[in-house]
C-alpha positions in Angstrom: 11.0 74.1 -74.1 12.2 74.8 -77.7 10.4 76.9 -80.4 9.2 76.3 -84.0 9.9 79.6 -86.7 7.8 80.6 -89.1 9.9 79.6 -91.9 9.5 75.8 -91.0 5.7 76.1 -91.5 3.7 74.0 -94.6 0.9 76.5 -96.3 -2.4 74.9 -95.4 -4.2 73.8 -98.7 -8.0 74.1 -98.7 -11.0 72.8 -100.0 -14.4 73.9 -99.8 -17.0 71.5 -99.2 -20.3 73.6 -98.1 -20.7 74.8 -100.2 -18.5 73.0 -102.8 -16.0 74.6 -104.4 -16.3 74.7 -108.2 -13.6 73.1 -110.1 -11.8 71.5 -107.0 -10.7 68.2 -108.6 -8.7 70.0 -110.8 -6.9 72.1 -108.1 -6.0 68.8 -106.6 -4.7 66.8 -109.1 -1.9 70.1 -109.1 -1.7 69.1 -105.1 1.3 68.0 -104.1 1.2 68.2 -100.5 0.1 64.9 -98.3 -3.1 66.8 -96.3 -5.6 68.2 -98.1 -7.8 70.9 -95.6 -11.6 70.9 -95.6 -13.8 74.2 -95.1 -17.3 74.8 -94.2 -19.0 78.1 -94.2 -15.3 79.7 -94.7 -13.9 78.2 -92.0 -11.4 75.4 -91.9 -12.7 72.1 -89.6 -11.0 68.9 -91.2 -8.2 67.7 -92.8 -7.6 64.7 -94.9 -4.5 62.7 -95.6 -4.4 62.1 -99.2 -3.1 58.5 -98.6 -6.1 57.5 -97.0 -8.0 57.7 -100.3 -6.3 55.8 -102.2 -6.8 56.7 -105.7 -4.5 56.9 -108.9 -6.3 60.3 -110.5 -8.4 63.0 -109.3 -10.7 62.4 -112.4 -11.9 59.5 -111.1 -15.9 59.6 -111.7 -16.0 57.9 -108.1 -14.4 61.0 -106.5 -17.1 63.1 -105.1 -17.3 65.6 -101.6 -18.6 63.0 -100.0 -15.3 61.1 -100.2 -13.3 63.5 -98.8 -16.0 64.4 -96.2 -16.0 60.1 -95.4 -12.4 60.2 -94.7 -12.2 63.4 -93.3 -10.4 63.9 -89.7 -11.4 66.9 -87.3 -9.1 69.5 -85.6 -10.5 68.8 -82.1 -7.3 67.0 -81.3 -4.9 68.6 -83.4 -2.5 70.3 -81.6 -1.9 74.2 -81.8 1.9 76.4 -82.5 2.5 79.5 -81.4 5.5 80.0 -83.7 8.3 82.0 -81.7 7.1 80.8 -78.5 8.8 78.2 -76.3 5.9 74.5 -76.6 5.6 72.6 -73.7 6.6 69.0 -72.9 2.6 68.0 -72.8 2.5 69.7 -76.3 5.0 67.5 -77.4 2.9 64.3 -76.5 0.1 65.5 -78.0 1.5 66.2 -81.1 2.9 62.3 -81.6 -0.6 61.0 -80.8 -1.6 63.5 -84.0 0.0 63.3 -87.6 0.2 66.8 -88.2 0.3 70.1 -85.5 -1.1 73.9 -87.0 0.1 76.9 -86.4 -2.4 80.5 -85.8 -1.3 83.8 -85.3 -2.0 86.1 -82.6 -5.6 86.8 -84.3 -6.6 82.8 -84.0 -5.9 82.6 -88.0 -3.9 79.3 -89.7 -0.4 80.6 -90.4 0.2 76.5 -91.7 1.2 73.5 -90.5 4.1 71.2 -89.5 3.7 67.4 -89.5 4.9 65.2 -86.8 7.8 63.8 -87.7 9.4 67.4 -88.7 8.1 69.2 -85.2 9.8 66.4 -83.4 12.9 66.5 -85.8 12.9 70.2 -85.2 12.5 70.3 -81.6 15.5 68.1 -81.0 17.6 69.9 -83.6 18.1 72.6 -81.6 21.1 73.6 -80.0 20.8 72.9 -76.0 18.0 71.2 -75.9 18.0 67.6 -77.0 19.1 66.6 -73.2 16.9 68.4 -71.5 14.2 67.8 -73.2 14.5 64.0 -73.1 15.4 64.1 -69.2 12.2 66.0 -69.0 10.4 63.1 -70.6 12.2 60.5 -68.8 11.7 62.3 -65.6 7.8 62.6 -66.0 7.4 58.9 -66.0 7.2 57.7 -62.0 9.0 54.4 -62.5 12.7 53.8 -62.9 14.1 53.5 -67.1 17.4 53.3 -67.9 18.1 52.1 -71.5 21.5 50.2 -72.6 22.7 49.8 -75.8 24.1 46.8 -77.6 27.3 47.1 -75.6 25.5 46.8 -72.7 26.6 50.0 -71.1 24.1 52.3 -69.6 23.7 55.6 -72.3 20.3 57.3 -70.4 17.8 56.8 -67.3 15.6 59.0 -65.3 15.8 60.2 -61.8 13.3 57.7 -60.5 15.4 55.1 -62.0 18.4 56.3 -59.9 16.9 57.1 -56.7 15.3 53.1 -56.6 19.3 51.9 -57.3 20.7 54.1 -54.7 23.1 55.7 -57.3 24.1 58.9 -59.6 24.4 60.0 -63.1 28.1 60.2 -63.1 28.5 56.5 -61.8 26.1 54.7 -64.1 26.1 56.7 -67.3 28.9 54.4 -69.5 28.6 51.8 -67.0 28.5 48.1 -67.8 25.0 47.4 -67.3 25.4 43.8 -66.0 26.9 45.0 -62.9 23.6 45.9 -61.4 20.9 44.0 -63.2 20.9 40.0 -64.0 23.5 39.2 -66.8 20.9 35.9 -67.5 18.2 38.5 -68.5 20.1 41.0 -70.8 22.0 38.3 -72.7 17.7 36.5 -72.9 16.4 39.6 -74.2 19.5 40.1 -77.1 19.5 36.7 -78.2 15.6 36.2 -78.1 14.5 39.8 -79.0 11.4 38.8 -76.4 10.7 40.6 -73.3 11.0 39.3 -69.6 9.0 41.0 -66.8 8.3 40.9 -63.1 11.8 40.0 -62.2 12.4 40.6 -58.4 16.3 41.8 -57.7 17.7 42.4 -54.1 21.0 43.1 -53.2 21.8 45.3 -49.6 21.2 48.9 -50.8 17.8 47.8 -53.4 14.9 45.9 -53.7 12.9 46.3 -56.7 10.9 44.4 -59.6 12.5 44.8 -63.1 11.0 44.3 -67.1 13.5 44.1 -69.7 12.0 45.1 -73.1 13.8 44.5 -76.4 14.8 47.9 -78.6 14.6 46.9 -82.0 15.9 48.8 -85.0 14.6 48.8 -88.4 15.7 45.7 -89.5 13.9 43.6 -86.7 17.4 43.4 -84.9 18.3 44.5 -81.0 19.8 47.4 -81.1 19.6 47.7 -77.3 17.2 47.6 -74.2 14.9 49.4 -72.3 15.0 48.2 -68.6 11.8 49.4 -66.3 11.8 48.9 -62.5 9.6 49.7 -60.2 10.3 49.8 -55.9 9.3 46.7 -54.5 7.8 48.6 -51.4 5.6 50.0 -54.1 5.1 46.3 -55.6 4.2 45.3 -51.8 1.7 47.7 -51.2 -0.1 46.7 -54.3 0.1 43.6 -53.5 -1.3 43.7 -50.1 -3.9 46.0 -52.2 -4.4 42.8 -54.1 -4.6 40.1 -51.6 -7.4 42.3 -49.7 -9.2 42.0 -52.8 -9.0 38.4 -53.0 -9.7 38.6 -49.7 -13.0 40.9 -50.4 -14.1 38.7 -53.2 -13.8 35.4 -50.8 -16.4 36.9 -48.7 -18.8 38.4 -51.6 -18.7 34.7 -52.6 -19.2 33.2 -49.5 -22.1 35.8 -49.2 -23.7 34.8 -52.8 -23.2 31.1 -52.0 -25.1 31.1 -49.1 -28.0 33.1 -50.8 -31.3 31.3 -52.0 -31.9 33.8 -55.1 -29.6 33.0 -58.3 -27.0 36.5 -58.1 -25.6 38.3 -61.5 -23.9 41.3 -61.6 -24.0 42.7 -65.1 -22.4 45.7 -66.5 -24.0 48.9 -67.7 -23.9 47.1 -71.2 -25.6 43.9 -69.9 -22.9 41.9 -70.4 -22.5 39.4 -67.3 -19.4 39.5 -65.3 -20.1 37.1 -62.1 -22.5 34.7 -61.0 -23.3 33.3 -57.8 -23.1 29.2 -56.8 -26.9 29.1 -56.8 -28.3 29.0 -60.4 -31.9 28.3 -61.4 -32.1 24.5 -63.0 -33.6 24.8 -66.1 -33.6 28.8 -67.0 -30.2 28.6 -68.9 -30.0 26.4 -71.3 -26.1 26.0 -70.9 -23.1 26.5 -67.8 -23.4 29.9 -66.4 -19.4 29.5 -66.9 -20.0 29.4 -70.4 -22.0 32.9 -70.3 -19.5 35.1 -68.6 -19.0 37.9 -70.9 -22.6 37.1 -72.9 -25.0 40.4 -72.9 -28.2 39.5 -71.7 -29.6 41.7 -74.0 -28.5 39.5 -77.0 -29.9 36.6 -75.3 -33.2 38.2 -75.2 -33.4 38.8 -78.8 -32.6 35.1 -79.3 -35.8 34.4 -76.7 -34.3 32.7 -74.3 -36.4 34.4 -72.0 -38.7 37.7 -71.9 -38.5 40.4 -70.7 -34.9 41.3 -69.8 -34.6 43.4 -66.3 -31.2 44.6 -67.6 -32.6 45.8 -70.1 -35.5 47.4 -68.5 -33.0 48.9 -65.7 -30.8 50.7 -68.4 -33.5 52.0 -69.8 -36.0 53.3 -67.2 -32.3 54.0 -64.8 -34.0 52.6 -61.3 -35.0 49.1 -59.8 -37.0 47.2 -61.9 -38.9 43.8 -60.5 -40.6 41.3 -63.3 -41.7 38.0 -64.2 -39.6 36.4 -66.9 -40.8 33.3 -68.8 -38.4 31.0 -70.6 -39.1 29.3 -73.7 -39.9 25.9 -71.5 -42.6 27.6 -69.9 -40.4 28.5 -66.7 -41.7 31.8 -64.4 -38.8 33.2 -62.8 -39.3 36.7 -60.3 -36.6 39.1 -61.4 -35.1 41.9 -59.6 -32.5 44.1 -60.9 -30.9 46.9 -58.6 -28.5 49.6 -60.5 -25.3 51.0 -58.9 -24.3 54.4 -60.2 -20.7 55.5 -60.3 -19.5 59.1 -58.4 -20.6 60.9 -61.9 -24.2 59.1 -61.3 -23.5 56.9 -64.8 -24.8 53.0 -64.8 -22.0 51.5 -63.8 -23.6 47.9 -62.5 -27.0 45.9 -62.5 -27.0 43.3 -59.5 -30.2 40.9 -60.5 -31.6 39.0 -58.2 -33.9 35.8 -59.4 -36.3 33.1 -57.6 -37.6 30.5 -59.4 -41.6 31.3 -58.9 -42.9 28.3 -61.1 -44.8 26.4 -58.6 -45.7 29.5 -57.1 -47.4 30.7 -59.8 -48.9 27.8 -60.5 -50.3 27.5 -57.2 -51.3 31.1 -57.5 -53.2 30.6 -61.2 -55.2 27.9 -59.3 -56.0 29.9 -56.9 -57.2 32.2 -58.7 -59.2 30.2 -61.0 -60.7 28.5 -58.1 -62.0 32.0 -57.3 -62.8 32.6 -60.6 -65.1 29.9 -60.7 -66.6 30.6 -57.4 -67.1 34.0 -58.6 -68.6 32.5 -61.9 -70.8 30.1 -60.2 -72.2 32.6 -57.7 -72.8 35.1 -61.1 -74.3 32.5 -62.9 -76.7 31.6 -59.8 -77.5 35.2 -59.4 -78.2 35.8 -63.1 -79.8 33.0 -64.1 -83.3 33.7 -63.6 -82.8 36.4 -65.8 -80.6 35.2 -68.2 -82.9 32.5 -68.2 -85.9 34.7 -69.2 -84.3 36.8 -71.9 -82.8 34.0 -73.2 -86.6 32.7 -74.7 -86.5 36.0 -76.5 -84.4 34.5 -79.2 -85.7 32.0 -80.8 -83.4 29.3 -82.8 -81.9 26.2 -82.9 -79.5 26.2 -86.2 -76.1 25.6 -85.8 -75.1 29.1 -87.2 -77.3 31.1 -84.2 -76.4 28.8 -81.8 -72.3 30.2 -82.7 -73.5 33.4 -81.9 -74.6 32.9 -78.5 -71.6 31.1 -77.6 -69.8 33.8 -78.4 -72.2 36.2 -76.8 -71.5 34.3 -73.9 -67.9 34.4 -74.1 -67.9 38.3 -74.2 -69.7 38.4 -70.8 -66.6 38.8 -68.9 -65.5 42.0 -71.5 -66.2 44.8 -72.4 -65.3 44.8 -75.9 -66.5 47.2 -78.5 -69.0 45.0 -81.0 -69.9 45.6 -84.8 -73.3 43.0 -85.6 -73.5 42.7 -89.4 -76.7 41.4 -91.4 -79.1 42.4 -93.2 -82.2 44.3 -91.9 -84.2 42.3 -90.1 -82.1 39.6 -88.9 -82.4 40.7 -85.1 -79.3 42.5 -85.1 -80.9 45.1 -81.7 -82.1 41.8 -80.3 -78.4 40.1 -80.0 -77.4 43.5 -78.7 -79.7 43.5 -76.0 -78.4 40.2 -75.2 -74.8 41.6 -75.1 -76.1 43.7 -72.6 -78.0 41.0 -70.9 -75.2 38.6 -70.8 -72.3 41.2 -70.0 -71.1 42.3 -66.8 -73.1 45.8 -67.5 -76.4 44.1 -67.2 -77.4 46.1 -64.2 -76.5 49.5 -66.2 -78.3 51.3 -68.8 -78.3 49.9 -72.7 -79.6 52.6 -74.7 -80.0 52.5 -78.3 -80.1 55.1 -81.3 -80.3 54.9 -84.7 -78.2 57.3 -86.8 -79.8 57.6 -89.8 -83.2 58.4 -88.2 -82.0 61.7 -86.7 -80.9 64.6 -88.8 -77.2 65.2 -88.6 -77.8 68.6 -87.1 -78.9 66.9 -83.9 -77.4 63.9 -84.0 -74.1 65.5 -82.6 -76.4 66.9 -79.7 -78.2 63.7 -79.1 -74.6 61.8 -79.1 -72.7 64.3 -77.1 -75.8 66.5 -75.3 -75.2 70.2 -75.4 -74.7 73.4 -72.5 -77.2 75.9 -72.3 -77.3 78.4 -74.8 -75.1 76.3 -77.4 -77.3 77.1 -80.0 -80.6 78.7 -81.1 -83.3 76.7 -79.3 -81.4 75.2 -77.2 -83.1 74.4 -73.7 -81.9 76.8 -71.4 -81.1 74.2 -68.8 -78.9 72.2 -71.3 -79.1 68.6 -72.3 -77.2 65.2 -71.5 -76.1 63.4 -74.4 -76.7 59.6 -74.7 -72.8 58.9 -74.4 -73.5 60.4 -70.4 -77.0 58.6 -70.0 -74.9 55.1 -70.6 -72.0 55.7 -68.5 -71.4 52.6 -67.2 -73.5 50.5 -69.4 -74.0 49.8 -72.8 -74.8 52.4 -76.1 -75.8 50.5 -79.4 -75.7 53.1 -82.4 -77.5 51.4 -85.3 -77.0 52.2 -88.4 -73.7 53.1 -87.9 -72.7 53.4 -91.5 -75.7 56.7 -91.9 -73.3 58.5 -89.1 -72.2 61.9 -91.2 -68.6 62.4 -91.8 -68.1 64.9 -89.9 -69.3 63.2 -86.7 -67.2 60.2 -87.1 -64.3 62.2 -86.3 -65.6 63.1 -83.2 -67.0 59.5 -82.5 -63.4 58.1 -83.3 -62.0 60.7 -80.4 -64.4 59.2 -77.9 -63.7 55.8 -79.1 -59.8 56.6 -78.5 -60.1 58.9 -75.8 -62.9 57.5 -73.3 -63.8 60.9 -73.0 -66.7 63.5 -74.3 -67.0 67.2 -74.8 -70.8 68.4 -75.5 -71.4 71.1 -77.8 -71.0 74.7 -77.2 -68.4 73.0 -74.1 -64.5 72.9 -74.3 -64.7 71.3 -70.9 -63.8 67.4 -71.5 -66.1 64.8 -69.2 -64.5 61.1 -69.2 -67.3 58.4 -70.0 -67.6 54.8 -69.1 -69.4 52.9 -71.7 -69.4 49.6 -74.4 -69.9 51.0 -77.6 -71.9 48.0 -79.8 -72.7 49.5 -83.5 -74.9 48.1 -86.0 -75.4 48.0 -89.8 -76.3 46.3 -93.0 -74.1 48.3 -95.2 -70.8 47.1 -96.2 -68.5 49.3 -94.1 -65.2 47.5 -96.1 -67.4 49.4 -99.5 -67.9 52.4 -97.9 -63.9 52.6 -96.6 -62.9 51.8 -99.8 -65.4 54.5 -101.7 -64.3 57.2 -98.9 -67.5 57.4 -97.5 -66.8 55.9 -94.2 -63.4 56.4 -92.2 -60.8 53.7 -92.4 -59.8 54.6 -88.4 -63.2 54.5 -87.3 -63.7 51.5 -89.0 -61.0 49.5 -87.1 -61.9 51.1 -84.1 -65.6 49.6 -83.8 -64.3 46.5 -86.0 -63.0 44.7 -82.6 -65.5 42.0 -82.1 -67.4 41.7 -85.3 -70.4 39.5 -85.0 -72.2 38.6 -88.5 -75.9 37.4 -88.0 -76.7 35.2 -91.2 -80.2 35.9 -92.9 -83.6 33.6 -92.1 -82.5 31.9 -95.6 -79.1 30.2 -94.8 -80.9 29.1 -91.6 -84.4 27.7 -92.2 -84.4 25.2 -89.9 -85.3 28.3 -87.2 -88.4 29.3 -89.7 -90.7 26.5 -87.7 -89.3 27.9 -84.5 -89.6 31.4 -85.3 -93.6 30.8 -86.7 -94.6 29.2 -83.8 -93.5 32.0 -81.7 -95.0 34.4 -83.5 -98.5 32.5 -83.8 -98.6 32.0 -80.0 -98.1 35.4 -79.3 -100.7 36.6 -81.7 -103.0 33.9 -80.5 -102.5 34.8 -76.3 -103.1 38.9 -77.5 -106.4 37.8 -79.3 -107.6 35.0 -78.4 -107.2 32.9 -81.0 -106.2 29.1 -82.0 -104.4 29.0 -85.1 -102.3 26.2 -86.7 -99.5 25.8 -89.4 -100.1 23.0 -91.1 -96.7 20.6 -92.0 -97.4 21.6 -95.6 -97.9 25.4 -94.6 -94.6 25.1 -92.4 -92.6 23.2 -95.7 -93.6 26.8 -97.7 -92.2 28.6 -95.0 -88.8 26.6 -95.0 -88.1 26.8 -98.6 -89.1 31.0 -99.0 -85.9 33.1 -99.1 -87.0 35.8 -97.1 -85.9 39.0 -98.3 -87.1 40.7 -95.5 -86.1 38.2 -92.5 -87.2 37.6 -89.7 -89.4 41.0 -89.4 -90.9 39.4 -93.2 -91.7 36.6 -90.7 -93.3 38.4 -88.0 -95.2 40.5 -90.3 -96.7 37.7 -92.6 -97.8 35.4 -89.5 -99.8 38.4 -88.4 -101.1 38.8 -91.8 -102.2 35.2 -91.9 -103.8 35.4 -88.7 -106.1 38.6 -89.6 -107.3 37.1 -92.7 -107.3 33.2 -92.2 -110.9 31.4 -92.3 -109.5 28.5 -90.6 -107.7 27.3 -87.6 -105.7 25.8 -89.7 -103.6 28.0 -91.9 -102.7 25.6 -95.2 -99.9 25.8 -97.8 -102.8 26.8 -100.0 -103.4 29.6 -97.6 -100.3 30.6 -97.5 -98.5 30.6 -101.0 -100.3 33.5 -102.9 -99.2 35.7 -99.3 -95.6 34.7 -100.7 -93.6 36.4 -103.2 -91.4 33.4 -104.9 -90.5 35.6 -108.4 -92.2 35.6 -111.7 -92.2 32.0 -113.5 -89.4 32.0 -115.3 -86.6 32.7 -112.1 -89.4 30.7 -109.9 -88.7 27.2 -108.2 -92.4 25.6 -108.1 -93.2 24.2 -104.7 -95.1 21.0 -104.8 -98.0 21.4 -102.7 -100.3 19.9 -105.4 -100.8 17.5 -107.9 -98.6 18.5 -110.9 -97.3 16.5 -114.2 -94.4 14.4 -113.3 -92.4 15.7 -116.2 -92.4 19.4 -115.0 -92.5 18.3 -111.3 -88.4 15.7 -111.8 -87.2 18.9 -114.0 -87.9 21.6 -111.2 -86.2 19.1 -108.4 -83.4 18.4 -110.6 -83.1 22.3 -111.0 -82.7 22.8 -107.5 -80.3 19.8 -106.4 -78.1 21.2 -109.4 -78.0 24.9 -107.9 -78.1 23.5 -104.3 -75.4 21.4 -104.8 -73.2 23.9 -107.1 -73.9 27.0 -104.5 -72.6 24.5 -102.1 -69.7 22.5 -103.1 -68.4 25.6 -106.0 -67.1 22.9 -108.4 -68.6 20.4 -110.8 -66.5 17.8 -110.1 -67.5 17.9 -106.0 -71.3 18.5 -106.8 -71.3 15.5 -109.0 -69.5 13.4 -106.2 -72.5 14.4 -103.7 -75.5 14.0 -106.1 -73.9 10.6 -107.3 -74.0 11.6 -111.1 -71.2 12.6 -113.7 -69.6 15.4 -114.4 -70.1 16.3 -117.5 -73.8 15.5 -116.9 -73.9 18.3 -114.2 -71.8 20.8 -116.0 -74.6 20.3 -119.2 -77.3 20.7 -117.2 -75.9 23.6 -114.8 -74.9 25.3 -118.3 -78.4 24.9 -119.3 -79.7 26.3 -115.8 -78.1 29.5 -116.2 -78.5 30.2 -120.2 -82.3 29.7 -119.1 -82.7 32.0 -116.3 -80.5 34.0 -118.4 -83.0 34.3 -121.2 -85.6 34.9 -118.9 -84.4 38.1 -116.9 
């Protein structure tokens, strides 16, 4: 093979770019050469060819590193000259799939470069080796070329060429060209400048399949052609090769037809590239035909259906089986096989899928025919039970009664609950009945309050603690109340006194089902519903930094918000009678709330709640005279404000003056704590508006006046 010198060689002109060279836009704008070479750390590892940029000055503003770095091409594929020494034919390919080819010394440094078209110019320059250096190319290629010019006489071939024709050299070089290939197809290919292929020729001595291609100079005209043939023994054994793939594909669909399951075969892209007969009605929404080539990835995203097996099978690289759902409520079972190439790539997904619909369906009743049998044989076992904690709660407002429906809901879960309200509302009560109702109503449900314990033992009391863990420890250790409920049910009241520094550990056991007691590293996994309580405003305390935002979502799952005794006072009656009768069975006794007493007790707002309630009945019964406790008997007990923030109750004779102003008062505040606006609260009390906004006005400036 020919050589390159030294002299022939372009100086390589650099740039630095890491770091960047100071002053390098003016350097270039003195560049004349077309490739401008990048360096990193001193070393040379891209070029760029100055046309690519397209710019009219280097002082363009909008000319920065990162230009050249963006338009930058590496020297992975850049051919490498050893100048003085003979290149090789697979050199000289490489270089015309490359602009440019550099040059490095015996050390591995850049002596420069040469670009393509003046290494090629170069290489055929030399004296005694244009021929063999093109027969050398012509003879690498395994099919037969010759090429003819415009005379149509034969001026080069290959040996491949000649051996399919049965000839020589000598005999065809100069040779009219029509004398062994179709005169039709030469005289097509000149006139037409198009090309004609697969063209079978057989005379005695040859049989072979011939393309003739069009040479065209720079003016678009034919300046010759380029005839390829190949043997047709060659020709036959492909296609023999090809009718026992048509063969092979008969019986693959033959084989898909006569399966149930609808059959894809998908690429390692998820691109579908056959289908079988047997489609699913219903599951695509148009002809399978019309989804040949579609990625079924694509389709997902689009939710045609969820999940995708391809997509779960290039991702986890093994067979993947699934349920898919289309958007009109379609199950289909999904399996999806890989097949792995001789390198062990993805190279196919075969998914198999059976409409399961009516299966499933049959299945969900099934199994809700179960269900109920299990809930009915629950429900029968339980209800005795339920049946007598249930009387424990007292109520019949429509607020309460939401609560125990959702109580009741939760029975099948074991959710973590936060009750809200204020103290006093019953908030351990409807935790016991979590408990009660739940499906841990045979475990423990153990309770602790967290801002009755110091915080020093809290942690102890929470998590328990191994012997020796601290000064005064017992010797023998102690279980913490997270281990005493393992299986059942923890309330921690007054969730929002926990210390910070505990919540972080609470948050871990919340997170990680698991404990570690103190003075322990070992870890011990716990079982347990967590139900917190509190009357604080946790959504405050986040906000002030007082409580943890992460704890707070945790134990926020199920929130449950008990309302105080005031927004439902049609369970005071209820509540009072419970209370009395208890009092009365423990003593003896047979006391009465009079209508009037009961009408005091409705219309009190109960600061304290229920335990206010529970209290004052007791009190009543201690000190009343009678069997029958009065109103009169029980207002002074009752602590309605001082006069001028007080709503008189009428449970005497009063004058009618002061009696229609105090009712008035109360619609008005009733209605506007109600309805928010004027406008409604007129609409319900059946008055103006302007009449209630005066009077509301005068409502407030007076209350005002008298705080």
């Amino acid at each position: 093979m020919p050589m390159v010198m030294k002299e022939k060689l372009h100086p390589l002109f650099c740039i630095s770019v890491d770091p960047p060279e100071k002053e390098w836009k003016a350097k270039l704008s003195e560049h004349k050469e077309p490739f401008i070479f990048l360096k990193s750390k001193g070393s040379v590892y891209a070029f760029v060819y100055s046309d690519d940029l397209r710019i009219n000055t280097w002082s363009d503003p909008e000319i920065n590193v990162e230009t050249l770095i963006t338009h930058a091409h590496s020297l992975d594929n850049v051919g490498i000259l050893k100048p003085e020494e003979n290149t090789s034919l697979p050199f000289i390919f490489q270089t015309l799939g490359e602009p440019i080819a550099l040059a490095k010394d015996e050390h591995g440094e850049y002596l420069g470069y040469m670009r393509r078209e003046d290494l090629l110019v170069e290489l055929f320059r030399q004296e005694n080796q244009n021929s063999n250096l093109l027969k050398t190319m012509l003879s690498s290629i395994p099919m037969g070329i010759f090429v003819v010019d415009k005379e149509k006489k034969f001026v080069n071939c290959n040996e491949a060429g000649l051996k399919m024709i049965n000839s020589s050299y000598e005999k065809i070089m100069g040779a009219d060209a029509e004398v062994i290939f179709n005169n039709d197809h030469l005289e097509k290919v000149f006139i037409s400048g198009e090309t004609v292929l697969n063209q079978i020729q057989f005379t005695n001595d040859m049989g072979i399949l011939v393309d003739f291609s069009p040479i065209l100079n720079n003016d678009g005209q034919v300046d010759g052609i380029m005839i390829i043939v190949q043997d047709l023994p060659m020709v036959e054994e492909m296609a023999m090769e090809i009718e026992y793939v048509k063969d092979l594909n008969a019986d693959l669909n033959a084989i898909l037809t006569s399966m149930y399951d609808e059959i894809l075969v998908v690429n390692h892209k998820g691109e579908i590239l056959r289908y079988s007969d047997n489609f699913i009605s219903d599951f695509w929404e148009t002809d399978l035909k019309e989804l040949l080539g579609e990625n079924l990835l694509a389709l997902e995203d689009k939710g045609e259906f969820s999940p995708s097996v391809a997509r779960l099978v290039i991702d986890r690289q093994e067979k993947v089986s699934v349920v898919q759902e289309t958007k009109n409520g379609k199950n289909v079972f999904a399996v999806g096989n890989p097949v792995f190439n001789e390198k062990g790539e993805l190279h196919r997904i075969v998914i198999a899928s059976r409409d399961i619909t009516e299966t499933t369906r049959l299945k969900s009743e099934l199994q809700e025919t179960k269900r109920l049998s299990k809930k009915y044989k629950k429900e029968l076992e339980n209800l005795k039970s339920k049946d007598q904690f249930a009387k424990k709660i007292i109520y019949q407002s429509t607020k309460m009664e939401q609560i125990m429906i959702k109580i009741e809901k939760l029975a099948e879960f074991n959710s973590t609950v936060l009750i809200l309200g204020e103290s006093g509302v019953g908030k351990e009560l409807i935790a016991e009945s979590i408990h009660q109702y739940g499906s841990r109503s045979n475990q423990p449900f153990l309770k602790i309050n967290c801002g009755a314990i110091p915080e020093d033992l809290l942690e102890s009391e929470l998590f328990g603690y191994t012997k020796g863990a601290f000064t005064g420890a017992d010797t023998r250790g102690k279980t913490g109340y997270f281990q005493k409920a393992d299986k059942g049910v923890l309330l921690l009241d007054e969730i929002g006194e926990i210390p910070q520094r505990l919540q972080v550990k609470l948050l871990r056991v919340l997170q990680e089902k698991e404990i570690t007691p103190v003075g322990s590293t070992q870890s011990i996994p716990v079982d347990v519903q967590i139900i917190t309580a509190t009357n604080k405003n946790l959504e405050k305390m986040v906000a002030d930094g007082t409580f943890r935002e992460d704890l707070f979502y945790r134990i926020n799952v199920i929130p449950i918000t008990i309302p105080p005794l005031r927004e439902r006072p049609e369970d005071v009656p209820l509540l009072a009678f419970h209370f009395l009768k208890q009092l009365n069975e423990q003593y003896g006794k047979n006391y009465h709330l009079s209508p009037e007493a009961l009408n005091v007790l409705e219309v009190y707002p109960w600061p304290g709640n229920i335990r206010e309630l529970q209290n004052l009945i007791e009190r009543f019964v201690v000190s009343a005279e009678e069997d029958v406790i009065s109103a009169d008997f029980v207002s002074p007990f009752l602590n309605f404000g001082k006069s001028g923030s007080a709503k008189p109750l009428i449970t005497d004779i009063m004058p009618y003056q002061q009696a229609q102003e105090s009712v008035e008062e109360q619609l008005i505040l009733l209605a506007m704590k109600k309805y928010k606006t004027t406008s409604k609260a007129a609409k319900a009390l059946k008055i103006s508006q302007s009449a209630v906004s005066r009077k509301y006005q005068k409502i407030l400036q007076r209350q005002q006046n008298n705080v």
